[in-house]
C-alpha positions in Angstrom: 0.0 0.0 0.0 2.5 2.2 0.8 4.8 1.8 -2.1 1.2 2.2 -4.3 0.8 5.7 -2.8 4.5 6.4 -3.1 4.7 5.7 -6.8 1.8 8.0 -7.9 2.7 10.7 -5.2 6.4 10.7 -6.9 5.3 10.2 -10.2 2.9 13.6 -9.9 5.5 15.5 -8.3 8.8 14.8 -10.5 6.1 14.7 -13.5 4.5 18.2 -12.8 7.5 20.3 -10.6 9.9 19.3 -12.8 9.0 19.2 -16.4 12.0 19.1 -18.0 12.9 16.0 -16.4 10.0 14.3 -18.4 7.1 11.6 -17.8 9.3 8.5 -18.9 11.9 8.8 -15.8 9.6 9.9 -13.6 7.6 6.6 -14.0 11.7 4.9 -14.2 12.2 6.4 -10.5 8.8 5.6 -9.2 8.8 2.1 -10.2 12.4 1.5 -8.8 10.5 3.2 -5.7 7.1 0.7 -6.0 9.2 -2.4 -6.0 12.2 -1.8 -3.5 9.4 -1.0 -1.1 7.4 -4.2 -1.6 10.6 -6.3 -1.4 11.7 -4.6 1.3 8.7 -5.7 3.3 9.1 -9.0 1.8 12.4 -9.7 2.8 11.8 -7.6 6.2 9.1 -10.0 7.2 11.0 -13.2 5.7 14.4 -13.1 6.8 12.8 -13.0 10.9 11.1 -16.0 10.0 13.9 -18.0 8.3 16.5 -17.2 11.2 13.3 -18.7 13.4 12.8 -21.3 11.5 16.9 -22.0 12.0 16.8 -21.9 15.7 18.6 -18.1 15.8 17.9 -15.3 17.5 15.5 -13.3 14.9 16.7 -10.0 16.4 20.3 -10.5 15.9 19.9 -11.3 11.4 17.2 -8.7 10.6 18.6 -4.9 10.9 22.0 -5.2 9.4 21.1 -8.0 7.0 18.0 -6.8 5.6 19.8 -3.2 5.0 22.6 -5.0 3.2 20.4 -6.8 0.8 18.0 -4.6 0.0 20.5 -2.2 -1.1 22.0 -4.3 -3.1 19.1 -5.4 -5.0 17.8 -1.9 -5.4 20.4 -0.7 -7.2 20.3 -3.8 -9.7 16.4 -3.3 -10.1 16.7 0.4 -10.3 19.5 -0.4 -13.5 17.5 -3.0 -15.1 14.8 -0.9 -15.1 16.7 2.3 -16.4 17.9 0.2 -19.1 15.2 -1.9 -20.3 12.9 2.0 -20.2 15.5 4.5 -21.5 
């Protein structure tokens, strides 16, 4: 939900305040922004529940873990998408 609201929000602004920027990267950006949000949650509700599931303390993987990977993978969604749009 939140990453629905965030996509249209963004798209409007940078679509609107910033015309020379243009319609096509402003849907690039607030797609990259759409899905790192809903695979953040994914992986912030998973990872928890794996290290559970492994007999570890759930605490002790999710903060530093989850931050590592999900800026790893936005960066190689936000470039697949760049390149596959523009």
């Amino acid at each position: 939900m939140a990453g629905s609201v965030l996509f249209i929000v963004n798209t409007l602004r940078i679509g609107l305040f910033m015309p020379e920027v243009g319609w096509t990267l402003a849907l690039v950006v607030s797609a990259t922004v759409f899905i790192i949000i809903t695979l953040a949650n994914l992986v912030g509700g998973l990872l928890p529940l794996l290290a559970l599931a492994m007999k570890q303390d759930p605490a002790a993987m999710a903060s530093p873990l989850i931050t590592t990977v999900i800026d790893a993978v936005s960066l190689t969604v936000y470039f697949m998408i760049a390149a596959a749009v523009l």
